[in-house]
N, CA, C and O atoms as a Tinker XYZ file with bonds, in Angstrom:
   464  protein
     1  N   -289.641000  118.476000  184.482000    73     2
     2  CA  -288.672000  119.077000  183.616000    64     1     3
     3  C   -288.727000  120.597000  183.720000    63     2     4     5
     4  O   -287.736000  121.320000  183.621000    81     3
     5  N   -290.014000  121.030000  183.935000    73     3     6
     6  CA  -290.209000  122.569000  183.923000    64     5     7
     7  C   -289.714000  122.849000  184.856000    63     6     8     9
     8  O   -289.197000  123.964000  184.921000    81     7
     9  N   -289.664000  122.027000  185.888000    73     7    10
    10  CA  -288.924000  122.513000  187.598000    64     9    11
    11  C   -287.682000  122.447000  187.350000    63    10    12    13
    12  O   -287.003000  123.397000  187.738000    81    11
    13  N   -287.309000  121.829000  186.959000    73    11    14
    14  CA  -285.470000  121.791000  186.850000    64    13    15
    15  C   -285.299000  123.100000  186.145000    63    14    16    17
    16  O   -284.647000  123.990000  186.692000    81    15
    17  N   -285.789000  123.261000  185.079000    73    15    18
    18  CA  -285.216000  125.236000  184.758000    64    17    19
    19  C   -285.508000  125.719000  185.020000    63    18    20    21
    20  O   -285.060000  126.816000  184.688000    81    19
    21  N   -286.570000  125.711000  185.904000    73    19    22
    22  CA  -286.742000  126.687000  186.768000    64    21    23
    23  C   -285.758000  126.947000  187.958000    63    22    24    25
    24  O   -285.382000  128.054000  188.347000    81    23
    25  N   -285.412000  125.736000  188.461000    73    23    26
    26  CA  -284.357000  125.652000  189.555000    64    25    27
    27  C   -283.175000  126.373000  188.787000    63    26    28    29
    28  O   -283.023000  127.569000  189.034000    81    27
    29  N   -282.274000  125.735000  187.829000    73    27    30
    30  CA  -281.671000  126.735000  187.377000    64    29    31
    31  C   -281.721000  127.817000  187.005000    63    30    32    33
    32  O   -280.665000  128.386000  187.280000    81    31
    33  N   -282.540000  128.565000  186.407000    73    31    34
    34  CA  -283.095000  130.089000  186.092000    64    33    35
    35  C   -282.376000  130.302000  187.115000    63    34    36    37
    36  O   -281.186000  130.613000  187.161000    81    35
    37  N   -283.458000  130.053000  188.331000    73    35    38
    38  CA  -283.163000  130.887000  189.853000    64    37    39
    39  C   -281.640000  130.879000  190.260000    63    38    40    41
    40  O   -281.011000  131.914000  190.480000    81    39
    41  N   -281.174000  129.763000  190.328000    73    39    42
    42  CA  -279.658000  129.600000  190.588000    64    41    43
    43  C   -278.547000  130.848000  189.855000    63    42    44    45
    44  O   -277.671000  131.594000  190.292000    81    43
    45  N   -279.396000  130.456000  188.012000    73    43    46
    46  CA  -278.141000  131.351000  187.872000    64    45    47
    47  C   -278.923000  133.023000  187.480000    63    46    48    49
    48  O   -278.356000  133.931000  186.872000    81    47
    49  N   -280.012000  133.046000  187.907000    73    47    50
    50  CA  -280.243000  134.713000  187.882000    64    49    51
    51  C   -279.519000  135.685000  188.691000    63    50    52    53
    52  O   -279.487000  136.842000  188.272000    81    51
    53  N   -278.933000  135.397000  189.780000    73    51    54
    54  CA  -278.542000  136.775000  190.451000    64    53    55
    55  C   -276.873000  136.529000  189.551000    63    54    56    57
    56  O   -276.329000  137.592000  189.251000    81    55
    57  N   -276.215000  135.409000  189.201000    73    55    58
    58  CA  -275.143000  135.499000  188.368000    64    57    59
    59  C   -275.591000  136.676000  187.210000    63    58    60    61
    60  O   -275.209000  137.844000  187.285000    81    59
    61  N   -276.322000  136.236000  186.311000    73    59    62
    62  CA  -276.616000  136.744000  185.277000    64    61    63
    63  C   -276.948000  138.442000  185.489000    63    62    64    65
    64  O   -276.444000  139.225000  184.683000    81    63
    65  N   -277.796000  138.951000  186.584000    73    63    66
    66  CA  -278.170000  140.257000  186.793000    64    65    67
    67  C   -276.658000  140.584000  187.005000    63    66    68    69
    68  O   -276.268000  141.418000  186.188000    81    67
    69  N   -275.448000  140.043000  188.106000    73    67    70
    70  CA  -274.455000  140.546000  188.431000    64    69    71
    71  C   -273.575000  141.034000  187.458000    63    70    72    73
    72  O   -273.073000  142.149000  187.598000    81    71
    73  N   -273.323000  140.312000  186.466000    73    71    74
    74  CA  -272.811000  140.238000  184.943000    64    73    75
    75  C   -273.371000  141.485000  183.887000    63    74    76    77
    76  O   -272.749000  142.301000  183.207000    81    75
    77  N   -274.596000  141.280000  184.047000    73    75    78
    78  CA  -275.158000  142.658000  183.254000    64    77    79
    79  C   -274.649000  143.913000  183.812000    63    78    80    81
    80  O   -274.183000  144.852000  183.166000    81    79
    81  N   -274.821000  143.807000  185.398000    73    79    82
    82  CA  -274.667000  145.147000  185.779000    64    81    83
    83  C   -273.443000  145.324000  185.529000    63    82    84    85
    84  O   -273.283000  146.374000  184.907000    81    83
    85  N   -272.287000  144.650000  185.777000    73    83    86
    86  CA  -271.114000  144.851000  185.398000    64    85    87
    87  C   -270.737000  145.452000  184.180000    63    86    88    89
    88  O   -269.944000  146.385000  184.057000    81    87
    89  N   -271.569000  144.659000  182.967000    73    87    90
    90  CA  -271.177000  145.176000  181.799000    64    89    91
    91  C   -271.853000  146.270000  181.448000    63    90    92    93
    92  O   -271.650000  146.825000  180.367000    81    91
    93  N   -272.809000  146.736000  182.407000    73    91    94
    94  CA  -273.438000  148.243000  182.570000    64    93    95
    95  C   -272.438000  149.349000  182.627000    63    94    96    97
    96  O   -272.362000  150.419000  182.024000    81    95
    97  N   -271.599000  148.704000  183.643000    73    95    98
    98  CA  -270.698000  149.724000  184.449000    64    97    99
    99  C   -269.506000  149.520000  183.393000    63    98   100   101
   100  O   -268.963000  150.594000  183.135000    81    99
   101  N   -269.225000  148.956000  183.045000    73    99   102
   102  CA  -267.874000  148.881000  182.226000    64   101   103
   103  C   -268.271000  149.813000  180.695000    63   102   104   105
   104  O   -267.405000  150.615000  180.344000    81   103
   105  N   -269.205000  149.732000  180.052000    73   103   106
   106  CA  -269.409000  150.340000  179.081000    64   105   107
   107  C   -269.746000  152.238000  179.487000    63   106   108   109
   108  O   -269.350000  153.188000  178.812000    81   107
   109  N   -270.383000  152.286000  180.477000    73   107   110
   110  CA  -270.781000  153.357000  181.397000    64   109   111
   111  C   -269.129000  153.767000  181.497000    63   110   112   113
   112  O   -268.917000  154.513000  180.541000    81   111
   113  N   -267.958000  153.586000  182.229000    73   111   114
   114  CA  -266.888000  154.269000  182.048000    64   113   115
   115  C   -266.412000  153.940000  180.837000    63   114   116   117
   116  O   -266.022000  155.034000  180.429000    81   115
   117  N   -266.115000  152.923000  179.737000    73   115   118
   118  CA  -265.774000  153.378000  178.447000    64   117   119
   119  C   -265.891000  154.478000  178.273000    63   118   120   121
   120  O   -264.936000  155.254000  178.290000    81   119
   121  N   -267.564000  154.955000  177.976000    73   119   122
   122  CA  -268.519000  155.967000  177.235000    64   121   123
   123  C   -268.939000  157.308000  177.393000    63   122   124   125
   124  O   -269.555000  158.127000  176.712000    81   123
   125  N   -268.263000  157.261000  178.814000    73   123   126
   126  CA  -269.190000  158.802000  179.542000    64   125   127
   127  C   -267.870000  159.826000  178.780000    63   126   128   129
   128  O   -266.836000  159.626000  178.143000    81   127
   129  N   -268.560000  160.861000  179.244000    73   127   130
   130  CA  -268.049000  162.181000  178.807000    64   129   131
   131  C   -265.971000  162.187000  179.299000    63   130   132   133
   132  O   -264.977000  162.413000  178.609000    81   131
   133  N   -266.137000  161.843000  180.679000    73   131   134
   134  CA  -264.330000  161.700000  180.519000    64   133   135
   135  C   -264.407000  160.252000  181.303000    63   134   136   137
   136  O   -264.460000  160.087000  182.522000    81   135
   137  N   -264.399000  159.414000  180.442000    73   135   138
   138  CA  -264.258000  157.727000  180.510000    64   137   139
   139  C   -263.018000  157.257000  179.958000    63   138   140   141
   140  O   -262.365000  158.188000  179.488000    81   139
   141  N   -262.654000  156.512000  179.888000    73   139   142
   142  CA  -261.359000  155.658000  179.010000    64   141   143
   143  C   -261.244000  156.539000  177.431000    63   142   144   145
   144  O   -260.278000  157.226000  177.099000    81   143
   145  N   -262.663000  156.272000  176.490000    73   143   146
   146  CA  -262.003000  156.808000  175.614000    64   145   147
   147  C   -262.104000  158.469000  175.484000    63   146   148   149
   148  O   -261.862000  158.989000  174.395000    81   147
   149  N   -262.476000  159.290000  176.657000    73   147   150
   150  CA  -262.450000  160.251000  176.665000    64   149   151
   151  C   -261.280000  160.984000  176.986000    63   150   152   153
   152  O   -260.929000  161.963000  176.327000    81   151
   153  N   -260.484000  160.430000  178.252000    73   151   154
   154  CA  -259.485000  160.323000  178.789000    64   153   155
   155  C   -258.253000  160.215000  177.388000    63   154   156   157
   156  O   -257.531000  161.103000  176.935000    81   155
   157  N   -258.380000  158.886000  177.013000    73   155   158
   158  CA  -257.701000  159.093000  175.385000    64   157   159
   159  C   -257.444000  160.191000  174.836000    63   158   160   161
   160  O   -256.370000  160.749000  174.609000    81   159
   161  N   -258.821000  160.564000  174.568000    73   159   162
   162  CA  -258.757000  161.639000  173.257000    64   161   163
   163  C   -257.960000  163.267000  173.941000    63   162   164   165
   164  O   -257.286000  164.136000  173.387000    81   163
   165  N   -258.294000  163.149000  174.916000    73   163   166
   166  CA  -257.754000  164.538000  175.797000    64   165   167
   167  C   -256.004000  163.936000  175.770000    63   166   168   169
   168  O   -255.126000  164.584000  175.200000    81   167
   169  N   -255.859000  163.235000  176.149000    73   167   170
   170  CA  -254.304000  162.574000  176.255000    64   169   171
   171  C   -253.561000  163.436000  174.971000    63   170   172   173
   172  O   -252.775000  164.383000  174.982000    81   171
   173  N   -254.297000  162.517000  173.673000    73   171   174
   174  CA  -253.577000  162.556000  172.448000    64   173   175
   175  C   -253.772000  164.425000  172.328000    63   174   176   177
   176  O   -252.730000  165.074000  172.230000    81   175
   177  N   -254.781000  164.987000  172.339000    73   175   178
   178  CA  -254.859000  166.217000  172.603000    64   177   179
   179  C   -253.934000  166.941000  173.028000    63   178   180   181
   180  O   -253.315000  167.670000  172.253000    81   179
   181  N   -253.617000  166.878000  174.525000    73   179   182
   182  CA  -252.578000  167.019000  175.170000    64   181   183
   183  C   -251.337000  166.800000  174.534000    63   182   184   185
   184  O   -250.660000  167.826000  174.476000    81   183
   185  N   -250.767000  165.696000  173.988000    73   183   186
   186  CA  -249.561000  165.490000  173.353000    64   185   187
   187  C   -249.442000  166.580000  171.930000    63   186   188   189
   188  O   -248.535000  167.409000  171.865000    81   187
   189  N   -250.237000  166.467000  171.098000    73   187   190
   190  CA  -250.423000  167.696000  170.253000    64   189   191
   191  C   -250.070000  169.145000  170.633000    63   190   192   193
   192  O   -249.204000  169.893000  170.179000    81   191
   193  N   -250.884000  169.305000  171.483000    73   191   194
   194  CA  -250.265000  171.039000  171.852000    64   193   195
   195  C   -249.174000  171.074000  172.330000    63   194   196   197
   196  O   -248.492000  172.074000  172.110000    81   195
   197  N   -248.536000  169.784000  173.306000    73   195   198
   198  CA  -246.949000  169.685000  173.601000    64   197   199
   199  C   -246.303000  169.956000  172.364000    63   198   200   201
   200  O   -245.906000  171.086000  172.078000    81   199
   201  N   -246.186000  169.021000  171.655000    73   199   202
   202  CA  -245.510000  168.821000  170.355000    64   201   203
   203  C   -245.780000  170.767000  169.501000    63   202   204   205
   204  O   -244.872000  171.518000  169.144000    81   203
   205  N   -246.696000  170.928000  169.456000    73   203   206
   206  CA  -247.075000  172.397000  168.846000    64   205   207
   207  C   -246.446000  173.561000  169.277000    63   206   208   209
   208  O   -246.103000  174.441000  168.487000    81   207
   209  N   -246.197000  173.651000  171.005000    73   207   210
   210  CA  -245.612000  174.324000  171.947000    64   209   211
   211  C   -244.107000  174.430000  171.448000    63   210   212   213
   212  O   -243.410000  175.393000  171.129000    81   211
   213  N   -243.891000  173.116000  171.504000    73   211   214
   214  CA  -242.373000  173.215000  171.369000    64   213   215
   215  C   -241.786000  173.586000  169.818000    63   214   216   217
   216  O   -240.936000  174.472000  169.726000    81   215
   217  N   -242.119000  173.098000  168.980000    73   215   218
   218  CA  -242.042000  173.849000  167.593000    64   217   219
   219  C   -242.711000  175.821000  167.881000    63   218   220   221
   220  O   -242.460000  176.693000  167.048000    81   219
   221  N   -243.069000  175.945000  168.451000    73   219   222
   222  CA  -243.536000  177.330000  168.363000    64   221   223
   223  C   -242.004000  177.765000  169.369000    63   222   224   225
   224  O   -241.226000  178.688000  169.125000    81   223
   225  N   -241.948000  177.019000  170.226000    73   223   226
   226  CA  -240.947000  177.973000  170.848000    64   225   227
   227  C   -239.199000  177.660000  170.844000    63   226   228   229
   228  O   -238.204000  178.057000  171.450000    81   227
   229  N   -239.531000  176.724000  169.790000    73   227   230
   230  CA  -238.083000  176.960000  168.498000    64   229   231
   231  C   -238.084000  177.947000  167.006000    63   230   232   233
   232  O   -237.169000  178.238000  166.235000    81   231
   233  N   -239.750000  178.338000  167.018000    73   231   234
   234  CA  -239.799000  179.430000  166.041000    64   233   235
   235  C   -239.077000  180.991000  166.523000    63   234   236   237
   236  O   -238.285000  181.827000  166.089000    81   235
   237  N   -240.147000  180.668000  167.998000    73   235   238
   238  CA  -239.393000  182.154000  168.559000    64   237   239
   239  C   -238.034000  182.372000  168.627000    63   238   240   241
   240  O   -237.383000  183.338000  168.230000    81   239
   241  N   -237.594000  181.103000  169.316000    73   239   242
   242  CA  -235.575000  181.252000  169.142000    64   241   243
   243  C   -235.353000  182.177000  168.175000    63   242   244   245
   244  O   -234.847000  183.299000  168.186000    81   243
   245  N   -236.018000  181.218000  167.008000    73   243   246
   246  CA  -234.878000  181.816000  165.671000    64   245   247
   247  C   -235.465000  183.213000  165.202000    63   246   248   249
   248  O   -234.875000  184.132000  164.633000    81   247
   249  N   -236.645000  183.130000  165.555000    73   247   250
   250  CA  -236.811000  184.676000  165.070000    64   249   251
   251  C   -236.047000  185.596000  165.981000    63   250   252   253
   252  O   -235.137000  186.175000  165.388000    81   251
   253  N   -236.181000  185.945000  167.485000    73   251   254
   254  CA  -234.806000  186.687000  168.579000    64   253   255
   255  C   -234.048000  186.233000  167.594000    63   254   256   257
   256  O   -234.360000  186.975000  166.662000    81   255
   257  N   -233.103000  185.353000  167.126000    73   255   258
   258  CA  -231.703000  185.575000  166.729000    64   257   259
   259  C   -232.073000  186.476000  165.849000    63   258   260   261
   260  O   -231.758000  187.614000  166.197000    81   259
   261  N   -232.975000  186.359000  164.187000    73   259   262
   262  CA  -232.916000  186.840000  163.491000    64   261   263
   263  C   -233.004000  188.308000  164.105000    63   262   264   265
   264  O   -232.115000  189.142000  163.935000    81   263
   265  N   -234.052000  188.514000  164.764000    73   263   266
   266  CA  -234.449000  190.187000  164.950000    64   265   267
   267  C   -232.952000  190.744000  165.686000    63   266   268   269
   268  O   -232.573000  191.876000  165.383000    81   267
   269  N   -232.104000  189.893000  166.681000    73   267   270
   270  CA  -231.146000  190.704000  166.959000    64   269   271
   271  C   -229.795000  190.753000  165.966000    63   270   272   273
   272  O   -228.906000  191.573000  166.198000    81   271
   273  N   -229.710000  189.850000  164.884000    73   271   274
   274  CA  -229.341000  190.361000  163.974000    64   273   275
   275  C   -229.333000  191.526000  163.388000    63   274   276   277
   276  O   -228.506000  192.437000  163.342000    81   275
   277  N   -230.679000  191.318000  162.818000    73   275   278
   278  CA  -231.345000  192.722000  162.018000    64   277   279
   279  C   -230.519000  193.999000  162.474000    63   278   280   281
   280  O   -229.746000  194.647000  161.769000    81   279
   281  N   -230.895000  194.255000  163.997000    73   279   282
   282  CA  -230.576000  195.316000  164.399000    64   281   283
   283  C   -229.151000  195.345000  165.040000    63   282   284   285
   284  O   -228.752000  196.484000  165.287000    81   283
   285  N   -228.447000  194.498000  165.305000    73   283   286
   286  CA  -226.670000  194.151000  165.091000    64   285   287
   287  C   -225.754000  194.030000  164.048000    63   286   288   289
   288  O   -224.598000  194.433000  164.177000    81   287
   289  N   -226.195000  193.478000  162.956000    73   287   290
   290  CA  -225.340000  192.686000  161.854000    64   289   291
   291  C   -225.771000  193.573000  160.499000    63   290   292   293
   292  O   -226.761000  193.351000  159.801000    81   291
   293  N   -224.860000  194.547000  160.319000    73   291   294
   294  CA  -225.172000  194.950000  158.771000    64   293   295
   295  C   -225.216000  194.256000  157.672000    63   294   296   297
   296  O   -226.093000  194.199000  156.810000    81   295
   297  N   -223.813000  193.524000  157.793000    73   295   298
   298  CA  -223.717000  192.572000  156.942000    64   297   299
   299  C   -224.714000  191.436000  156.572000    63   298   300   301
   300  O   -224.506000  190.837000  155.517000    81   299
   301  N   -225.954000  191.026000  157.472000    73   299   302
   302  CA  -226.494000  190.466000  158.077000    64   301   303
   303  C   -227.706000  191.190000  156.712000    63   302   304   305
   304  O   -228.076000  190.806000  155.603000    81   303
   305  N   -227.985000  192.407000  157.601000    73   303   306
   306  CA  -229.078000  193.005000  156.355000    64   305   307
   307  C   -228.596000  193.323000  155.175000    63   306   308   309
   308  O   -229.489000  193.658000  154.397000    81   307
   309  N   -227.386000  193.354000  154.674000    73   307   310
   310  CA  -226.588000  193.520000  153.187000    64   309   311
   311  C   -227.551000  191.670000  152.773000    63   310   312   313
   312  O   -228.581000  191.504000  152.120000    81   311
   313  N   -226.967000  190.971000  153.234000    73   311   314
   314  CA  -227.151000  189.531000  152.686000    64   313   315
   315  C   -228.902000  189.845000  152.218000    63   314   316   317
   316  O   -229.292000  189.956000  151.056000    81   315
   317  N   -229.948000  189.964000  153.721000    73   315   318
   318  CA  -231.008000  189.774000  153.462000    64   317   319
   319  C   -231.480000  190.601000  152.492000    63   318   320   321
   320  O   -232.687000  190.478000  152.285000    81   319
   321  N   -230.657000  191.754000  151.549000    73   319   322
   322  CA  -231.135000  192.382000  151.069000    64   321   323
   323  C   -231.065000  192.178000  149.696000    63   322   324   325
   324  O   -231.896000  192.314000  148.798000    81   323
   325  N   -230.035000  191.864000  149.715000    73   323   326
   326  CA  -229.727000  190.686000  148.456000    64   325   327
   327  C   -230.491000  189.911000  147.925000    63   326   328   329
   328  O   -231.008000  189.848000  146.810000    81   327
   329  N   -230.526000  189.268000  148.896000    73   327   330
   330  CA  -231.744000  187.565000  148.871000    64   329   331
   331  C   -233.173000  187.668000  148.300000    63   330   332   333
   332  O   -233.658000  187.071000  147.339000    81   331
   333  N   -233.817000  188.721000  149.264000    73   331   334
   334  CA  -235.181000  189.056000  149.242000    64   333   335
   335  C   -235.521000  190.042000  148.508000    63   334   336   337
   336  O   -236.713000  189.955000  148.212000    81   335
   337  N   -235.070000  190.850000  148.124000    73   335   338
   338  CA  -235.210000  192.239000  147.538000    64   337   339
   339  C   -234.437000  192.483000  145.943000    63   338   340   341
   340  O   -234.933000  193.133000  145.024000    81   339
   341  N   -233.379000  191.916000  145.925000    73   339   342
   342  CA  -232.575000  191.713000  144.926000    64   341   343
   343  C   -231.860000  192.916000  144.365000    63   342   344   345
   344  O   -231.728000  193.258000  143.190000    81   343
   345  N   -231.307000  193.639000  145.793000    73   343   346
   346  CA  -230.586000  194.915000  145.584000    64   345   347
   347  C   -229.089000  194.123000  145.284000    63   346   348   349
   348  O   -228.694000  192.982000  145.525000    81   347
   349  N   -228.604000  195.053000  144.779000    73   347   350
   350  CA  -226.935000  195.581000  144.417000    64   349   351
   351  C   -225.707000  196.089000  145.304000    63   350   352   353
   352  O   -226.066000  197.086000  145.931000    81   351
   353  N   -224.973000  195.898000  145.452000    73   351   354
   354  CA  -223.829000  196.961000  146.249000    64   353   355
   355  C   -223.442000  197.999000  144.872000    63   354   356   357
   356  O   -223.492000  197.747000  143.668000    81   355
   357  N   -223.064000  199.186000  145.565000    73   355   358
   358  CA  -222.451000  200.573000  145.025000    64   357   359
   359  C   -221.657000  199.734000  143.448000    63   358   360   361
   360  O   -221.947000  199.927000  142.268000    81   359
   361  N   -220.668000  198.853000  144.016000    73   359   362
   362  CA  -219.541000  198.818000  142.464000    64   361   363
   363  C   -219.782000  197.664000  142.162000    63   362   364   365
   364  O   -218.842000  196.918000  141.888000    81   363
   365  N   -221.142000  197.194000  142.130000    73   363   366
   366  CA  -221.486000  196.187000  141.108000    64   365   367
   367  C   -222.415000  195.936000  140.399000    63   366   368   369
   368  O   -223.539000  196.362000  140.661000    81   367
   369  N   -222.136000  195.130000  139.258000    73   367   370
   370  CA  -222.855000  195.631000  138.131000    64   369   371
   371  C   -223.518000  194.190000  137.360000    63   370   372   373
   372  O   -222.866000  193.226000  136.959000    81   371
   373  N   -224.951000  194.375000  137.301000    73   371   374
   374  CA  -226.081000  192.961000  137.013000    64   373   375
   375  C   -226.083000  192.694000  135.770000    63   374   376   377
   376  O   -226.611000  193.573000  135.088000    81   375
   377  N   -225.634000  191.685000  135.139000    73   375   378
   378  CA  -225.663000  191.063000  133.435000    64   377   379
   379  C   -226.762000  190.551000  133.563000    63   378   380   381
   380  O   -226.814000  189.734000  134.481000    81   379
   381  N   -227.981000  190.756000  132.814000    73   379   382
   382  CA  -229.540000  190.150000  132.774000    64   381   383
   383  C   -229.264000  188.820000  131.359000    63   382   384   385
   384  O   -228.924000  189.372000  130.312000    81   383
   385  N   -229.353000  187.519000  131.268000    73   383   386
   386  CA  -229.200000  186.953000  130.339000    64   385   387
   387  C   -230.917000  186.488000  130.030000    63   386   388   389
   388  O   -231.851000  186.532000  130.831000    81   387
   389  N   -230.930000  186.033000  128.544000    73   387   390
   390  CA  -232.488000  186.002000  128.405000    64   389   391
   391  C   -232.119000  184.405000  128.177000    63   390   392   393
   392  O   -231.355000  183.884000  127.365000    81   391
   393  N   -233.058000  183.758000  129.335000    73   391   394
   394  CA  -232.914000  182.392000  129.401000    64   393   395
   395  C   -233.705000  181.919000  128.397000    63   394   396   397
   396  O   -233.578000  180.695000  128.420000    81   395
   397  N   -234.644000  182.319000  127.308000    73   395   398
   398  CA  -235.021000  182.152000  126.104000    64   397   399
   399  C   -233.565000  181.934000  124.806000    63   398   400   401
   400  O   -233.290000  180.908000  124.183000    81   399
   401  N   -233.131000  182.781000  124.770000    73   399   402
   402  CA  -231.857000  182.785000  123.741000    64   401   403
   403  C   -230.789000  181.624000  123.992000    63   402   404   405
   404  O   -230.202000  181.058000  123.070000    81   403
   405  N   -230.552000  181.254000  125.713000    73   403   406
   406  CA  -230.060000  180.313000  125.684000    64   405   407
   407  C   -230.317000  179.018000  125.757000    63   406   408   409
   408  O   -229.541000  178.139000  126.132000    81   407
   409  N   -231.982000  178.842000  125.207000    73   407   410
   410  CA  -231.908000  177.393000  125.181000    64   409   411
   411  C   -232.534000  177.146000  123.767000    63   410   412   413
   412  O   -233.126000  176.131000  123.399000    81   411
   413  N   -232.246000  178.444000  122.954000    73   411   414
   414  CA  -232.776000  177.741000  121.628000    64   413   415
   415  C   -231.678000  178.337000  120.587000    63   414   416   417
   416  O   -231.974000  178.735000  119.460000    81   415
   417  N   -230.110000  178.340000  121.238000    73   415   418
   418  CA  -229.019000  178.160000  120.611000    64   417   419
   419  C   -228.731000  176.683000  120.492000    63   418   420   421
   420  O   -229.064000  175.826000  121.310000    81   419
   421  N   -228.105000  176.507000  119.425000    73   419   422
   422  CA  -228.242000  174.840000  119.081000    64   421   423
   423  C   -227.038000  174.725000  119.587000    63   422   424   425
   424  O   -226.464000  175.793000  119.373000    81   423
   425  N   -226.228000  173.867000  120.246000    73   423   426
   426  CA  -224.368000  173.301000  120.681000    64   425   427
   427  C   -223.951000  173.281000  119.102000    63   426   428   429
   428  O   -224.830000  172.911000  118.324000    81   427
   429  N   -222.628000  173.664000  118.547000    73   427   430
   430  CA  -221.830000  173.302000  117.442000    64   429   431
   431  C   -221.654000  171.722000  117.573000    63   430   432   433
   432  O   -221.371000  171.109000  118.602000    81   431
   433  N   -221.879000  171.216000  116.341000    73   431   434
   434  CA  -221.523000  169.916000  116.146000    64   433   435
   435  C   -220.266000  169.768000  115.423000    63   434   436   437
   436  O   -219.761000  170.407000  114.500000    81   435
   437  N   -219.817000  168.524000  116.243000    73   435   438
   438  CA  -218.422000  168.036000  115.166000    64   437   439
   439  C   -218.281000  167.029000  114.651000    63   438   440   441
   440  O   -218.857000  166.010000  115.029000    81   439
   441  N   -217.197000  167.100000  113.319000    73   439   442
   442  CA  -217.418000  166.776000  111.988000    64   441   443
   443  C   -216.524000  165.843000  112.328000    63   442   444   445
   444  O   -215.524000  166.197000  112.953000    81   443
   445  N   -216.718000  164.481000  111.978000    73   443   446
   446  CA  -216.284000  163.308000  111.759000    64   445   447
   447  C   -216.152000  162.659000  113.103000    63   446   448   449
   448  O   -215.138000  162.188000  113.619000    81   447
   449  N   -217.667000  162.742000  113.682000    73   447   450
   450  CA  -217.347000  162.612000  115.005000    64   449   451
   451  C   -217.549000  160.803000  115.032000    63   450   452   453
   452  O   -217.144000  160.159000  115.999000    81   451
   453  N   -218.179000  160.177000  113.914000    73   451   454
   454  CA  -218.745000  159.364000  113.596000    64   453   455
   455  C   -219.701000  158.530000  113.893000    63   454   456   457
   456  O   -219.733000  157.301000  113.969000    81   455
   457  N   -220.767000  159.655000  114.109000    73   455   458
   458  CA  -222.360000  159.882000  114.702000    64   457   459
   459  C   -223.320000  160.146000  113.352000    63   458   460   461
   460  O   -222.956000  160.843000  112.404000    81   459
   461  N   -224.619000  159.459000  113.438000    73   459   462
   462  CA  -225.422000  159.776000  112.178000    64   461   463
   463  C   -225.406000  161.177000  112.393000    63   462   464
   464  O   -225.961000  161.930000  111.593000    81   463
């Protein structure tokens, strides 16, 4: 009986060493420094700074338009000056309302509206 597994042992040992080494080598490129999932991570990497690139160089667009605005379009800096700064033109004139006063005026109520 001891001879028979032994006979097999032997039979299937160089299977079995072949198999290990394999799964030596397969985990060995998984794992190494640029292996499958190294390769990955640089990939997705890669796609990131694409994606980053291109939003950066739709920022620049719009800033050139804006900057050749700036220095083309008066009207252009009238608006932005408006917007951001909260200047005036020459013949017009700013009513300041106190958003306090108008929300602790009560609405007039009406009479026989036939509401408690």
């Amino acid at each position: 009986m001891e001879q028979a597994t032994g006979i097999r042992l032997r039979r299937r040992l160089p299977l079995l060493i072949a198999g290990a080494v394999a799964l030596g080598l397969l985990l060995f490129s998984l794992f190494r420094e640029m292996g499958i999932v190294g390769t990955w991570k640089l990939y997705q990497t890669q796609k990131q700074t694409l994606e980053e690139n291109a939003r950066l160089r739709d920022e620049n667009r719009r800033l050139r338009k804006e900057v050749e605005n700036l220095k083309t379009n008066p009207s252009y800096i009238e608006d932005i000056a408006r917007k951001e700064l909260g200047l005036i033109g020459e013949k017009e004139n700013v009513i300041v309302l106190d958003p306090k006063k108008d929300a602790a005026a009560v609405p007039p109520q009406r009479k026989g509206s036939g509401r408690p």
